[in-house]
Biopython code that builds the backbone (N, CA, C, O; Angstrom):
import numpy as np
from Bio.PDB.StructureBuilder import StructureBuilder

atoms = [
    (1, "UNK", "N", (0.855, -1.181, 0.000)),
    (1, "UNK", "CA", (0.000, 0.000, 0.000)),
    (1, "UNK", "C", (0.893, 1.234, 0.000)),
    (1, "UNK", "O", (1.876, 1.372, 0.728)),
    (2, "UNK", "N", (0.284, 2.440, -1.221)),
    (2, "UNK", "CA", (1.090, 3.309, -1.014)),
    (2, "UNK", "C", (1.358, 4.719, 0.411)),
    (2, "UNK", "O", (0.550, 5.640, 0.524)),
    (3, "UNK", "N", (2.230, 4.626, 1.058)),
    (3, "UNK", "CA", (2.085, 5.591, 2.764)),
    (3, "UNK", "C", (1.342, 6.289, 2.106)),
    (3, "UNK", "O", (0.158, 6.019, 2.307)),
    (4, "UNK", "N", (1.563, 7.271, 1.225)),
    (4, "UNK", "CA", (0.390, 8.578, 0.359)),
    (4, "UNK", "C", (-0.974, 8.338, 0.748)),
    (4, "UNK", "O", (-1.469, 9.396, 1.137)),
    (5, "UNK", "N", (-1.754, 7.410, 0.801)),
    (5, "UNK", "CA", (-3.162, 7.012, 0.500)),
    (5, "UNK", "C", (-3.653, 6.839, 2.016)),
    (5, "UNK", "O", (-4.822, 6.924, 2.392)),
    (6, "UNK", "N", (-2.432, 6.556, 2.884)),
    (6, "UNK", "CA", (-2.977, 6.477, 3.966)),
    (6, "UNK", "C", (-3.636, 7.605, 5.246)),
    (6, "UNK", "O", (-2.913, 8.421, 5.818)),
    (7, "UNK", "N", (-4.787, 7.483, 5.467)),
    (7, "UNK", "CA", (-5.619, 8.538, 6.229)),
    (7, "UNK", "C", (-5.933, 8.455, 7.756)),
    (7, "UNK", "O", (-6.887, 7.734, 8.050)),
    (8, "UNK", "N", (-5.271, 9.087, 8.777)),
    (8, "UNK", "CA", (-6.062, 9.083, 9.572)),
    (8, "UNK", "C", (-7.276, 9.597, 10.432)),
    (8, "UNK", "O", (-7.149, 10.670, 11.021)),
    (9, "UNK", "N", (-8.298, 8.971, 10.518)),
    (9, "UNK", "CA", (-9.275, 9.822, 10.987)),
    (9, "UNK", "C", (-9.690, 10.021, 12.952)),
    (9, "UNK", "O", (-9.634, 9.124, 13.793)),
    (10, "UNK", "N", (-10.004, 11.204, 13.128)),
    (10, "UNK", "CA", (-10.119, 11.860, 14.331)),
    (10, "UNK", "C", (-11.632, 11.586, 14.916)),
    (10, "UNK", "O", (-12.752, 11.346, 14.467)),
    (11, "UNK", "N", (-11.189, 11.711, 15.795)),
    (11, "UNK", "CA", (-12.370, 11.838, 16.859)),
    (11, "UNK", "C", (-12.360, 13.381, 17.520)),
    (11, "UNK", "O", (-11.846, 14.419, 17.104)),
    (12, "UNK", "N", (-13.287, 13.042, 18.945)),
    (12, "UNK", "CA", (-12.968, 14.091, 19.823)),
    (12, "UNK", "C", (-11.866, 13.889, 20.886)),
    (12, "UNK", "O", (-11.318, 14.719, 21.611)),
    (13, "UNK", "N", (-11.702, 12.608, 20.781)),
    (13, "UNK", "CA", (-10.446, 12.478, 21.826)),
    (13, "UNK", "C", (-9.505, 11.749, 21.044)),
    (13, "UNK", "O", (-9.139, 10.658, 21.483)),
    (14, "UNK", "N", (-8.964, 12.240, 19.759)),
    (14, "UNK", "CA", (-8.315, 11.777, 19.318)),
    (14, "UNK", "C", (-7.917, 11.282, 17.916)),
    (14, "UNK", "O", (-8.581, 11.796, 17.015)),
    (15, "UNK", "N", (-6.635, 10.072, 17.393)),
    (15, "UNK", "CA", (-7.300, 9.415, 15.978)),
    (15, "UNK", "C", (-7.884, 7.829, 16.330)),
    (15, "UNK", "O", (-7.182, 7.007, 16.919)),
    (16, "UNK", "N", (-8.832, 7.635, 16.018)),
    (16, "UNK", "CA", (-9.750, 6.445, 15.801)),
    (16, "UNK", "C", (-9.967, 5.467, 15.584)),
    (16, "UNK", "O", (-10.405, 4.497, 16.202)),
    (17, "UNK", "N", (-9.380, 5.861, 13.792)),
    (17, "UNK", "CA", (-8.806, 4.152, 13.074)),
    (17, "UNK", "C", (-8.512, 4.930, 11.692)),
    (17, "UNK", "O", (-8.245, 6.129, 11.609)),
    (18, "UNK", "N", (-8.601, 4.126, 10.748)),
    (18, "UNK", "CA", (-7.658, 5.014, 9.457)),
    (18, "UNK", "C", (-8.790, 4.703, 8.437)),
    (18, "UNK", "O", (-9.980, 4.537, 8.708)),
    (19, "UNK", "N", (-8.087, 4.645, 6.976)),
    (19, "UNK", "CA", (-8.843, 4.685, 5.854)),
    (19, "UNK", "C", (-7.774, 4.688, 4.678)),
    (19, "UNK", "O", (-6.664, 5.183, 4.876)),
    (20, "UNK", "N", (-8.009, 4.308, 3.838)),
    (20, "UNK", "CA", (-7.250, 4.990, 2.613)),
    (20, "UNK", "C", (-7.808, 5.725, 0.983)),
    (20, "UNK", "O", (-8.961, 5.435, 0.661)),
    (21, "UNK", "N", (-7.321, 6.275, 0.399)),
    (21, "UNK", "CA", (-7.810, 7.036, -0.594)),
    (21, "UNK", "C", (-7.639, 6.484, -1.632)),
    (21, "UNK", "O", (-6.512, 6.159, -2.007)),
    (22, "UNK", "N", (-8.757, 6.250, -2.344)),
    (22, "UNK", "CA", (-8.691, 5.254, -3.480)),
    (22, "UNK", "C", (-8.904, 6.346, -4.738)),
    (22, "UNK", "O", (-8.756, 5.926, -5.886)),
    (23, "UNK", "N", (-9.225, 7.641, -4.528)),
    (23, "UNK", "CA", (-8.854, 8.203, -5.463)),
    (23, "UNK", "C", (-8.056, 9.408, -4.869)),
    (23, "UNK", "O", (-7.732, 9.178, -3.704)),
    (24, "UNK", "N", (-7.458, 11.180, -5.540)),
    (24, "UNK", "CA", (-7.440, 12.208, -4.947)),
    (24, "UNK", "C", (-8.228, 12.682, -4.000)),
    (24, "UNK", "O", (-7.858, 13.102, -2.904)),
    (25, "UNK", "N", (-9.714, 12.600, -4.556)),
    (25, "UNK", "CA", (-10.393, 12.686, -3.608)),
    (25, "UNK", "C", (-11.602, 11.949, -2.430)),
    (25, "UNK", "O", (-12.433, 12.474, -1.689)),
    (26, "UNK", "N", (-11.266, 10.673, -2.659)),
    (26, "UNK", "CA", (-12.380, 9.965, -1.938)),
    (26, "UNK", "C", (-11.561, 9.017, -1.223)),
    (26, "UNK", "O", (-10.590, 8.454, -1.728)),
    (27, "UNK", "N", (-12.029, 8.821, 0.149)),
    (27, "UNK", "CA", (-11.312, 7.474, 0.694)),
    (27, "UNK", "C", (-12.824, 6.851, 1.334)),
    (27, "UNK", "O", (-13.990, 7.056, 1.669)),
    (28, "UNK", "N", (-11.364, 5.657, 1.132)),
    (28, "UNK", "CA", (-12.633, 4.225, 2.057)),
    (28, "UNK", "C", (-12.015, 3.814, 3.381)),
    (28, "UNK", "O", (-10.843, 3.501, 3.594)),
    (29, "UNK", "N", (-13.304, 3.893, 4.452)),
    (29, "UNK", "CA", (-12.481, 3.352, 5.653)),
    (29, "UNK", "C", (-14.386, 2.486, 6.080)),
    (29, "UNK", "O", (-15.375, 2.307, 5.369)),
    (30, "UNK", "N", (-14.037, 2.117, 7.821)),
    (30, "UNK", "CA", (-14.897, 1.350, 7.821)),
    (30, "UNK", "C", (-16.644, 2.081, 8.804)),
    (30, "UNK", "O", (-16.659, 2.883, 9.737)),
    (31, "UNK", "N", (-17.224, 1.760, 8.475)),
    (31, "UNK", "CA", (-18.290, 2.465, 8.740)),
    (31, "UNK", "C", (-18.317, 2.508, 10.414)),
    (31, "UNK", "O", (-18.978, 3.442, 10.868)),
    (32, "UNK", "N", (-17.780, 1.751, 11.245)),
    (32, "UNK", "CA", (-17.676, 1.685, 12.352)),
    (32, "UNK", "C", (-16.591, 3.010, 12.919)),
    (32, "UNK", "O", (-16.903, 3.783, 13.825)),
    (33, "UNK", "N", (-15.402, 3.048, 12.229)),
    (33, "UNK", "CA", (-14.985, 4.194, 12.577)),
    (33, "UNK", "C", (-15.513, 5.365, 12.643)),
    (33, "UNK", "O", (-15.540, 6.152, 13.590)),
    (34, "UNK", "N", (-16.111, 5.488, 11.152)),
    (34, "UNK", "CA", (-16.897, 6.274, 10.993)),
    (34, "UNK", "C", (-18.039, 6.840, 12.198)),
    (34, "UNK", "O", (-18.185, 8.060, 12.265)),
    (35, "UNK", "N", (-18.825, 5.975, 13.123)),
    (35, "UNK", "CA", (-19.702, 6.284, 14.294)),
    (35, "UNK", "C", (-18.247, 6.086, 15.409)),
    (35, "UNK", "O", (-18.361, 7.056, 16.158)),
    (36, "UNK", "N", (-17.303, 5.503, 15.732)),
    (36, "UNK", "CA", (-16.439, 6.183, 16.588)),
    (36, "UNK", "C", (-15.914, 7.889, 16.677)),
    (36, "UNK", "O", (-15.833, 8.498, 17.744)),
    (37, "UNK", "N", (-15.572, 8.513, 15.258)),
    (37, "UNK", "CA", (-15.697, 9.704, 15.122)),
    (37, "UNK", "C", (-16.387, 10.827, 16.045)),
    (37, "UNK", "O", (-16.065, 11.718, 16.831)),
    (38, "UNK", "N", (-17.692, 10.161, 15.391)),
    (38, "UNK", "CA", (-18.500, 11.083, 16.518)),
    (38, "UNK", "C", (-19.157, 10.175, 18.004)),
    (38, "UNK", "O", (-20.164, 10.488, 18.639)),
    (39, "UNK", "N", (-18.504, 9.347, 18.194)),
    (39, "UNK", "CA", (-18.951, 8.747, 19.775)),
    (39, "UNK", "C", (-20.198, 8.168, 20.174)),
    (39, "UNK", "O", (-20.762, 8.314, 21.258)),
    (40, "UNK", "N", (-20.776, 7.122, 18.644)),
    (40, "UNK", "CA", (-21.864, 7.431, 18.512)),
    (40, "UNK", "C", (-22.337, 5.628, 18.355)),
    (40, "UNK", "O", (-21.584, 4.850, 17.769)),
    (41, "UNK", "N", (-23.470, 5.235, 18.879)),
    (41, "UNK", "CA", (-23.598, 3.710, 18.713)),
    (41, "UNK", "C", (-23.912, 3.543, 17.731)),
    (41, "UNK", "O", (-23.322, 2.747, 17.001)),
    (42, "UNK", "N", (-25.466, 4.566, 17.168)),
    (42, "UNK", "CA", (-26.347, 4.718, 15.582)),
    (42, "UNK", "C", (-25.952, 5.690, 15.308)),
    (42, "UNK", "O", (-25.355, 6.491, 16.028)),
    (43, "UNK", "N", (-26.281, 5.788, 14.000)),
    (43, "UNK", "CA", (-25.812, 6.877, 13.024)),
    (43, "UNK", "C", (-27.259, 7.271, 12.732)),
    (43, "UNK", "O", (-28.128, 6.437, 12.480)),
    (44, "UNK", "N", (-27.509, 8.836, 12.788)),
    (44, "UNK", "CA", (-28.834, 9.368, 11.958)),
    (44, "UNK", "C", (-28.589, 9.732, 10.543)),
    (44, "UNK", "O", (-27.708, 9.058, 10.009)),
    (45, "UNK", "N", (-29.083, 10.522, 9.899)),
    (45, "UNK", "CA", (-29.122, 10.935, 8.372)),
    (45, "UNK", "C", (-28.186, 12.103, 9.090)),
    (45, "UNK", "O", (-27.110, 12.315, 8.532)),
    (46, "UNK", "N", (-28.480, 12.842, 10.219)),
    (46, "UNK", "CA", (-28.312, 14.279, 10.961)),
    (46, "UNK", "C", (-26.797, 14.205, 11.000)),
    (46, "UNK", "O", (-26.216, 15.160, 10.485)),
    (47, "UNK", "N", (-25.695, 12.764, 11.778)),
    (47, "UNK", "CA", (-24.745, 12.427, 11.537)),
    (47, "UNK", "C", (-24.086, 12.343, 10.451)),
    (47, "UNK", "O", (-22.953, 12.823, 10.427)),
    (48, "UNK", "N", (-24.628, 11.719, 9.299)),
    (48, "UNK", "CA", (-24.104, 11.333, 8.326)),
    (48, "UNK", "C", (-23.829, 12.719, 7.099)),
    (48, "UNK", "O", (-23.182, 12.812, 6.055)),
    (49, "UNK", "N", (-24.465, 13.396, 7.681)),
    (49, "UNK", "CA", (-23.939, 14.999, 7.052)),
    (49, "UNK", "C", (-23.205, 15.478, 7.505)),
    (49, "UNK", "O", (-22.520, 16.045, 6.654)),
    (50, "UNK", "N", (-22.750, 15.684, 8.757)),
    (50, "UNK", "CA", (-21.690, 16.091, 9.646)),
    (50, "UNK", "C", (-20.247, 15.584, 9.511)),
    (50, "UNK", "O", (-19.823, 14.569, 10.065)),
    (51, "UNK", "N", (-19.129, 16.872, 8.255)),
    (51, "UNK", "CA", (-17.792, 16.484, 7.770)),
    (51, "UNK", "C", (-16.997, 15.867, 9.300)),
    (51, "UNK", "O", (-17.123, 16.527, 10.332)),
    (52, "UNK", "N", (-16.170, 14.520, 9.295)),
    (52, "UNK", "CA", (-15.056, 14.387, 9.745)),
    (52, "UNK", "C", (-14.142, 14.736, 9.539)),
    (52, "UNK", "O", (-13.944, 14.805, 8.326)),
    (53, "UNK", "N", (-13.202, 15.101, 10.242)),
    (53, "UNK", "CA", (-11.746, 15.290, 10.272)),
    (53, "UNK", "C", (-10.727, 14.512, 9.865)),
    (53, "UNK", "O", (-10.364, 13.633, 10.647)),
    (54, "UNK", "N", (-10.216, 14.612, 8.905)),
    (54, "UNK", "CA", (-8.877, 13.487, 8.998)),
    (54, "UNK", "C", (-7.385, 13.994, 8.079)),
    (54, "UNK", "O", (-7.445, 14.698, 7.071)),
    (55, "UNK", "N", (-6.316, 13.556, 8.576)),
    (55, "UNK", "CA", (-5.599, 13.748, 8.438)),
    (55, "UNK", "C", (-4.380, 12.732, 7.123)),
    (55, "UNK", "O", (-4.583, 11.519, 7.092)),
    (56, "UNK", "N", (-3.853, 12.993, 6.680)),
    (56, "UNK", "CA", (-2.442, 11.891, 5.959)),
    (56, "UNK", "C", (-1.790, 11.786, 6.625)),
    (56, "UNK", "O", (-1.317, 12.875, 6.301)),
    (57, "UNK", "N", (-0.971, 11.389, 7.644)),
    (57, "UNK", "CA", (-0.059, 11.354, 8.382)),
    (57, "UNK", "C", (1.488, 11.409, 7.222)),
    (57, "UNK", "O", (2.430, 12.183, 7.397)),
    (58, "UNK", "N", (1.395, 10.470, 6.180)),
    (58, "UNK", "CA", (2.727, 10.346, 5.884)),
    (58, "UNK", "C", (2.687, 11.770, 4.693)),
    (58, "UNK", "O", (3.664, 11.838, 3.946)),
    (59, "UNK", "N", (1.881, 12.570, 4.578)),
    (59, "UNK", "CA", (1.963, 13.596, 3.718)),
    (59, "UNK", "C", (2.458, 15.198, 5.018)),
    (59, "UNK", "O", (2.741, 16.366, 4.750)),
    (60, "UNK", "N", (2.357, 14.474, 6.345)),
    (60, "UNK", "CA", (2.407, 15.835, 6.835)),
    (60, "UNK", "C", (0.880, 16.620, 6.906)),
    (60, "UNK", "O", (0.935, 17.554, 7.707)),
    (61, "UNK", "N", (-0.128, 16.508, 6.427)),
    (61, "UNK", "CA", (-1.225, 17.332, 5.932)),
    (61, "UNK", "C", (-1.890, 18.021, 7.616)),
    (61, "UNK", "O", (-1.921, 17.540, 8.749)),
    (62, "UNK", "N", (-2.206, 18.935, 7.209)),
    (62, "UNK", "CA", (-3.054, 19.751, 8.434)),
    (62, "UNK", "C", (-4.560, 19.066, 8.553)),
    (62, "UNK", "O", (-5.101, 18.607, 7.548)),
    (63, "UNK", "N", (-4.959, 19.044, 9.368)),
    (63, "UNK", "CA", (-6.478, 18.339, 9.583)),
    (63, "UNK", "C", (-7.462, 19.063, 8.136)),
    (63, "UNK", "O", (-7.475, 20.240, 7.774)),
    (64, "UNK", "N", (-8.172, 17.944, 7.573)),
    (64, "UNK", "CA", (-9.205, 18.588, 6.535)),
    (64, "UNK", "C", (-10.291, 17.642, 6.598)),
    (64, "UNK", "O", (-10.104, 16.565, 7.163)),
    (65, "UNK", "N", (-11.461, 17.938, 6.055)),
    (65, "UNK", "CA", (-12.898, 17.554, 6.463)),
    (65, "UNK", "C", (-13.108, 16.930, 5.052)),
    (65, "UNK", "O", (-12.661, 17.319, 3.973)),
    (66, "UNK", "N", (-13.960, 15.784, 5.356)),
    (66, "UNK", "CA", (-14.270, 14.928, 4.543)),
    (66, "UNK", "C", (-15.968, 14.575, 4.706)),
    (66, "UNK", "O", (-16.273, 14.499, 5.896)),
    (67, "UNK", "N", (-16.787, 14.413, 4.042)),
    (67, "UNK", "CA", (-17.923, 13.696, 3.796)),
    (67, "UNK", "C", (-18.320, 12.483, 3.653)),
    (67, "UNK", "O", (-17.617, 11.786, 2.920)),
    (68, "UNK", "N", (-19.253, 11.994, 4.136)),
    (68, "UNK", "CA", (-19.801, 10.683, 3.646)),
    (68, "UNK", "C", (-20.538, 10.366, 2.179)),
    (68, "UNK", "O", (-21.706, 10.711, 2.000)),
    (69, "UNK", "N", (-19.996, 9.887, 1.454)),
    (69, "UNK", "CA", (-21.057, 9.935, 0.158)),
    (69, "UNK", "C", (-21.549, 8.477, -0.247)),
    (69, "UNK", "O", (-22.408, 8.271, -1.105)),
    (70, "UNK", "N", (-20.811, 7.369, 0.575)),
    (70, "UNK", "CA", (-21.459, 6.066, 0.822)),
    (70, "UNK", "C", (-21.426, 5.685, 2.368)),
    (70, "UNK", "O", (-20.605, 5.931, 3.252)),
    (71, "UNK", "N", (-22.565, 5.030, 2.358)),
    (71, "UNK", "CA", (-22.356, 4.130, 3.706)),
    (71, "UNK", "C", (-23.183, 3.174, 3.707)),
    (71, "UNK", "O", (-24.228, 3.085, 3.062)),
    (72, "UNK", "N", (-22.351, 1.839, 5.029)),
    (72, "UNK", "CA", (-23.173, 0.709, 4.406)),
    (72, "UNK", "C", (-22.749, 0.233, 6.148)),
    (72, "UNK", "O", (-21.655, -0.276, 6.392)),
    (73, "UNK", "N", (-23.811, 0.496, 7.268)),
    (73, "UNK", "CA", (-23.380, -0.201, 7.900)),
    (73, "UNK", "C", (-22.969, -1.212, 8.743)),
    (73, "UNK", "O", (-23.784, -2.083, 8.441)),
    (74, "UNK", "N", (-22.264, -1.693, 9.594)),
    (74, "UNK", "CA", (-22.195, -3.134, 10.089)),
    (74, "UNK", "C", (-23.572, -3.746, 10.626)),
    (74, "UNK", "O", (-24.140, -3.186, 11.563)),
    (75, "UNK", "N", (-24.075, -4.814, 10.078)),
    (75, "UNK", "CA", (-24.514, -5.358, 10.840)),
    (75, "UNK", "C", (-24.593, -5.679, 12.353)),
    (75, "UNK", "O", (-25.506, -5.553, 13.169)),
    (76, "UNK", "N", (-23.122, -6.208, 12.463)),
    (76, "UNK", "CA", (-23.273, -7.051, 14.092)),
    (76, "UNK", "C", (-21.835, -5.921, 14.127)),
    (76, "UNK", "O", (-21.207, -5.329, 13.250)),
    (77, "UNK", "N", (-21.737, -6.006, 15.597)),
    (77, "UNK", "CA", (-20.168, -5.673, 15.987)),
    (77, "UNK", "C", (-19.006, -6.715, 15.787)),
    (77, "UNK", "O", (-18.960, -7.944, 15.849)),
    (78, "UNK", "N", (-18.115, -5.761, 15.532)),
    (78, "UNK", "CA", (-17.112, -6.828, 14.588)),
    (78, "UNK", "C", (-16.667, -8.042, 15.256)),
    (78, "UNK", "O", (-16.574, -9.161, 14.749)),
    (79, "UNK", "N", (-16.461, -7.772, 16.188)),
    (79, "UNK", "CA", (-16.324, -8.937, 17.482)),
    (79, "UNK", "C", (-17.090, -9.962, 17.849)),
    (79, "UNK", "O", (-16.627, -10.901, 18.495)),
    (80, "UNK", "N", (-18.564, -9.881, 17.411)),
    (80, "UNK", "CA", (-19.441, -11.084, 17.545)),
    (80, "UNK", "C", (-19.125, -11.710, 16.110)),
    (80, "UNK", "O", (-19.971, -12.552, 15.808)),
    (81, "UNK", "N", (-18.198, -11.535, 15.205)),
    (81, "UNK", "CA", (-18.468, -12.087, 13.736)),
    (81, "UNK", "C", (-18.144, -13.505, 13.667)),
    (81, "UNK", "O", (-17.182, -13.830, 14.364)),
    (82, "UNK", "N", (-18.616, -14.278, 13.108)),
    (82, "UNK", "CA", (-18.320, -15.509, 13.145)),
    (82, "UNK", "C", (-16.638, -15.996, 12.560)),
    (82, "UNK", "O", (-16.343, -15.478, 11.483)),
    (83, "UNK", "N", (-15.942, -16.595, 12.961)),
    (83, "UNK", "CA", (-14.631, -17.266, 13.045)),
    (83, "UNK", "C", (-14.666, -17.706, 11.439)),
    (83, "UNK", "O", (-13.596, -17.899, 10.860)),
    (84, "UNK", "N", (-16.205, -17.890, 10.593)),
    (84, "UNK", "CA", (-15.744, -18.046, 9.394)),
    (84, "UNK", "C", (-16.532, -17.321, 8.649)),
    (84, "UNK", "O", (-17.584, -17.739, 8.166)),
    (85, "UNK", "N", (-15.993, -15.973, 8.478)),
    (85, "UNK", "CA", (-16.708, -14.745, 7.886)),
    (85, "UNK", "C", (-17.475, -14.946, 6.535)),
    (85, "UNK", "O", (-16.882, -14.776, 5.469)),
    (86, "UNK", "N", (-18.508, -15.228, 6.571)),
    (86, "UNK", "CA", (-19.199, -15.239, 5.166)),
    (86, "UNK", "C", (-18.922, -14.331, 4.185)),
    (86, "UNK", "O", (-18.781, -14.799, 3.056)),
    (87, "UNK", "N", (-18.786, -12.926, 4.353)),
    (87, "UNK", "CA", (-18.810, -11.433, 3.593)),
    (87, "UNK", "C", (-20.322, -11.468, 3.228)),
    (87, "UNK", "O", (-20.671, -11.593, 2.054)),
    (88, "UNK", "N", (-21.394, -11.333, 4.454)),
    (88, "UNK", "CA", (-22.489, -10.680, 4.054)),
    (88, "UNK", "C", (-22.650, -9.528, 5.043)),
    (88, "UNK", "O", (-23.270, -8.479, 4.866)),
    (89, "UNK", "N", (-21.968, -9.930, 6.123)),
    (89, "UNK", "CA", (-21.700, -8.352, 7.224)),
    (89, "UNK", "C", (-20.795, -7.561, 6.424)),
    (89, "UNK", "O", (-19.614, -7.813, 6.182)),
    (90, "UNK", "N", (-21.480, -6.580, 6.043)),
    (90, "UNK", "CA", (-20.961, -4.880, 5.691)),
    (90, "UNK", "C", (-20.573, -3.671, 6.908)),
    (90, "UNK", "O", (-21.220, -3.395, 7.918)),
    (91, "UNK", "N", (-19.676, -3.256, 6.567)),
    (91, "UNK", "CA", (-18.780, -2.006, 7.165)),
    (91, "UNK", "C", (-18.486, -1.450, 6.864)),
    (91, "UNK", "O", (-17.349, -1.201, 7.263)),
    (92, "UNK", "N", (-19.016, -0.612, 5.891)),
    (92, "UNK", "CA", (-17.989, 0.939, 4.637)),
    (92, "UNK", "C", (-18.302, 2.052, 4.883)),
    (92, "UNK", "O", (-19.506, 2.294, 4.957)),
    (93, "UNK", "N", (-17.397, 3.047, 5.080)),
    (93, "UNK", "CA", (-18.057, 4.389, 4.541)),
    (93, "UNK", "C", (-16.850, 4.602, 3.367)),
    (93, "UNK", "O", (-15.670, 4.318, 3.166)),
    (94, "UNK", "N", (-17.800, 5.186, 2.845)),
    (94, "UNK", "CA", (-17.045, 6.225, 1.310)),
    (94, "UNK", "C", (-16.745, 7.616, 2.065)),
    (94, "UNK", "O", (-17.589, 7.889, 2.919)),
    (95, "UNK", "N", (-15.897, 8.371, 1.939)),
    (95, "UNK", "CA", (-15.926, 10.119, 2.018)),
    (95, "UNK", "C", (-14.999, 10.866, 1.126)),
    (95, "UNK", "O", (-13.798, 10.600, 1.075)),
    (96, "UNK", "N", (-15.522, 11.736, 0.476)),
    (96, "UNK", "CA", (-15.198, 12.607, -0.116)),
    (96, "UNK", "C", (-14.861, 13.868, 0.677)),
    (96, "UNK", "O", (-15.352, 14.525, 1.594)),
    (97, "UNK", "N", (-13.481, 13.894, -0.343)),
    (97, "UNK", "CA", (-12.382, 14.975, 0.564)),
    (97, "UNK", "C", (-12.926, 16.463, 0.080)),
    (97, "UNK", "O", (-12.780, 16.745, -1.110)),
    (98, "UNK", "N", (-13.606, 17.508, 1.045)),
    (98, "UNK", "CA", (-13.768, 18.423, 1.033)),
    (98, "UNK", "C", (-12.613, 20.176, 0.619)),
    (98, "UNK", "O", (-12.698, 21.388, 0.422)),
    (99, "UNK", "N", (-11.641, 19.003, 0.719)),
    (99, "UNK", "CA", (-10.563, 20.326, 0.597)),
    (99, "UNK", "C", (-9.581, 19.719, -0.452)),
    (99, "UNK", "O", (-9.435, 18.497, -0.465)),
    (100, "UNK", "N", (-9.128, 20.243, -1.038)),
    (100, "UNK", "CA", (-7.920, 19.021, -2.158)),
    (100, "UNK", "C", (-6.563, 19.080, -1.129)),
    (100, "UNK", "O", (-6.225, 20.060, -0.465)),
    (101, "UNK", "N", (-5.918, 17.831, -1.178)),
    (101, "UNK", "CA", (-4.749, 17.678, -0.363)),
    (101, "UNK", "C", (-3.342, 17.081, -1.696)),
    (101, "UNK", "O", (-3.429, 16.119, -2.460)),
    (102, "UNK", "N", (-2.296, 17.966, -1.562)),
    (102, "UNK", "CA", (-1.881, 17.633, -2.767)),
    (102, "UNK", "C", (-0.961, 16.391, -2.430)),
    (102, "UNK", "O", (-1.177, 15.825, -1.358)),
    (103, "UNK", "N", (0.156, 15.867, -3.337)),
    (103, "UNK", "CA", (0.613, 14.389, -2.833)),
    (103, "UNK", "C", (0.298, 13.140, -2.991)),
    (103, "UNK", "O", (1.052, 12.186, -3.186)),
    (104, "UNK", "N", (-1.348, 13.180, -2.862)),
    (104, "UNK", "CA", (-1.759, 12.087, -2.443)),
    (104, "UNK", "C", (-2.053, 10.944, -3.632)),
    (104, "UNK", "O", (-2.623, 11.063, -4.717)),
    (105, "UNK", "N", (-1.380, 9.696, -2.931)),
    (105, "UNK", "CA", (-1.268, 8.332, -4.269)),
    (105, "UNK", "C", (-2.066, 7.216, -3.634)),
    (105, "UNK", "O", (-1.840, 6.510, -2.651)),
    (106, "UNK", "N", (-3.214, 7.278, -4.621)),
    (106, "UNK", "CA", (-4.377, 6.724, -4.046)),
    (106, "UNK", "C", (-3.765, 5.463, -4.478)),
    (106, "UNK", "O", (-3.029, 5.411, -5.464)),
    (107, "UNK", "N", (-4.233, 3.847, -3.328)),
    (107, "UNK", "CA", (-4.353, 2.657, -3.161)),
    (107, "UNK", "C", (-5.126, 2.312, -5.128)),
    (107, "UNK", "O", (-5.990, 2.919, -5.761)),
    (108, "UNK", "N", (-4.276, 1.102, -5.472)),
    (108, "UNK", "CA", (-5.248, 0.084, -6.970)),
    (108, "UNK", "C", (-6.155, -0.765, -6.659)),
    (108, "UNK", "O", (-5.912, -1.959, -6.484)),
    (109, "UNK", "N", (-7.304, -0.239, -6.554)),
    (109, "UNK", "CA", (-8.345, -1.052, -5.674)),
    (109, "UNK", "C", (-8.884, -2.132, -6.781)),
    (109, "UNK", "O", (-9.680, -1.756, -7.642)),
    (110, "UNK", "N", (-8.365, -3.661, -6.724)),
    (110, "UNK", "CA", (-8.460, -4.583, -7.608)),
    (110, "UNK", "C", (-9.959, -5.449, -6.952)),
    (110, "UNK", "O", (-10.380, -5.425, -5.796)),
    (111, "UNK", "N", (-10.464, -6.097, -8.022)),
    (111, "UNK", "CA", (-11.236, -7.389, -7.566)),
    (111, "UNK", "C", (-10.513, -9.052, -6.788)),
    (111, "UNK", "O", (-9.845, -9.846, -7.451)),
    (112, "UNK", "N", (-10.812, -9.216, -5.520)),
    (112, "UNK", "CA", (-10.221, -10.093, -5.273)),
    (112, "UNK", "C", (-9.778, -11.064, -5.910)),
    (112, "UNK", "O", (-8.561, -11.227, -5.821)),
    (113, "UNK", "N", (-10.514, -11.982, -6.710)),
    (113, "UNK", "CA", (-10.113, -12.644, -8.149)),
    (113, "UNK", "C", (-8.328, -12.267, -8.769)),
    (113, "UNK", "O", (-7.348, -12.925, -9.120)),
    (114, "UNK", "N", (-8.663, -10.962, -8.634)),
    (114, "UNK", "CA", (-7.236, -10.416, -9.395)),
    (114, "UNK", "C", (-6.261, -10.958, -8.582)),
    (114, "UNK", "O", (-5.289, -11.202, -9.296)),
    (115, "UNK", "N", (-5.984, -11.360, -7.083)),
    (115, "UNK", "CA", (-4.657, -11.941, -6.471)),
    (115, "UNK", "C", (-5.027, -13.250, -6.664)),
    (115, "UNK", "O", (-4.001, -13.908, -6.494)),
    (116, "UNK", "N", (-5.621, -13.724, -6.835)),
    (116, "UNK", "CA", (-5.730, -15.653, -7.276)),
    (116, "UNK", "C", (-4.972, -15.837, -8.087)),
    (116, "UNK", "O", (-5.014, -15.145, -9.105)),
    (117, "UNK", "N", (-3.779, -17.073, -7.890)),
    (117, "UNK", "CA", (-2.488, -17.568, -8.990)),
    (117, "UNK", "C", (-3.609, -18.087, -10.009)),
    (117, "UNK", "O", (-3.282, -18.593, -11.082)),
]
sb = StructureBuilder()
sb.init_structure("model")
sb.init_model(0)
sb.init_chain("A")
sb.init_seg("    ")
for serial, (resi, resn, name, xyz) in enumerate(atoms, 1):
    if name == "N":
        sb.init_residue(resn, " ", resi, " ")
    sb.init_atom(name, np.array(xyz, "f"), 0.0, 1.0, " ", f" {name:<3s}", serial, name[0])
structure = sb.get_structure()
């Protein structure tokens, strides 16, 4: 993964969990962070308008605000998930970067298929 792409996102007491940028301007991280952000168990529509904060760490970047423009979220908490993960529990948010941050070398987001010998 390229350091460039990598994002961290803030809370109020802090950073949270990360994300990375799959383009200049949009990153993907997990929808759960996403309600850690704001300290929050559910998410309203009221939340989901409300920009987060996040940062590049390996770009140096000053805190800039990002949007949600997908979300999809977890079912169960990640911790009850079963030992043999089906992939029908979802966890995404999408956000779109509100400010342009220059530098940044977004992740080649392939179809799993694509690493199969």
């Amino acid at each position: 993964m390229q350091r460039e792409s990598i994002v961290a996102i803030h809370g109020s007491n802090g950073i949270v969990g990360c994300g990375f940028a799959v383009t200049p301007r949009h990153i993907l991280t997990c929808a759960h962070v996403f309600k850690a952000a704001f300290g929050l168990e559910e998410i309203s529509q009221e939340t989901l308008d409300k920009p987060v904060e996040i940062t590049f760490p390996y770009l140096g970047s000053t805190p800039v605000k990002a949007r949600v423009v997908y979300w999809k979220s977890d079912f169960h908490e990640i911790r009850q998930l079963p030992s043999n993960y089906q992939g029908w529990e979802e966890d995404i948010a999408g956000l779109e970067l509100l400010e342009t941050v220059p530098g940044i070398v977004p992740v080649q987001v392939k179809p799993y298929s694509d690493n199969l010998p």
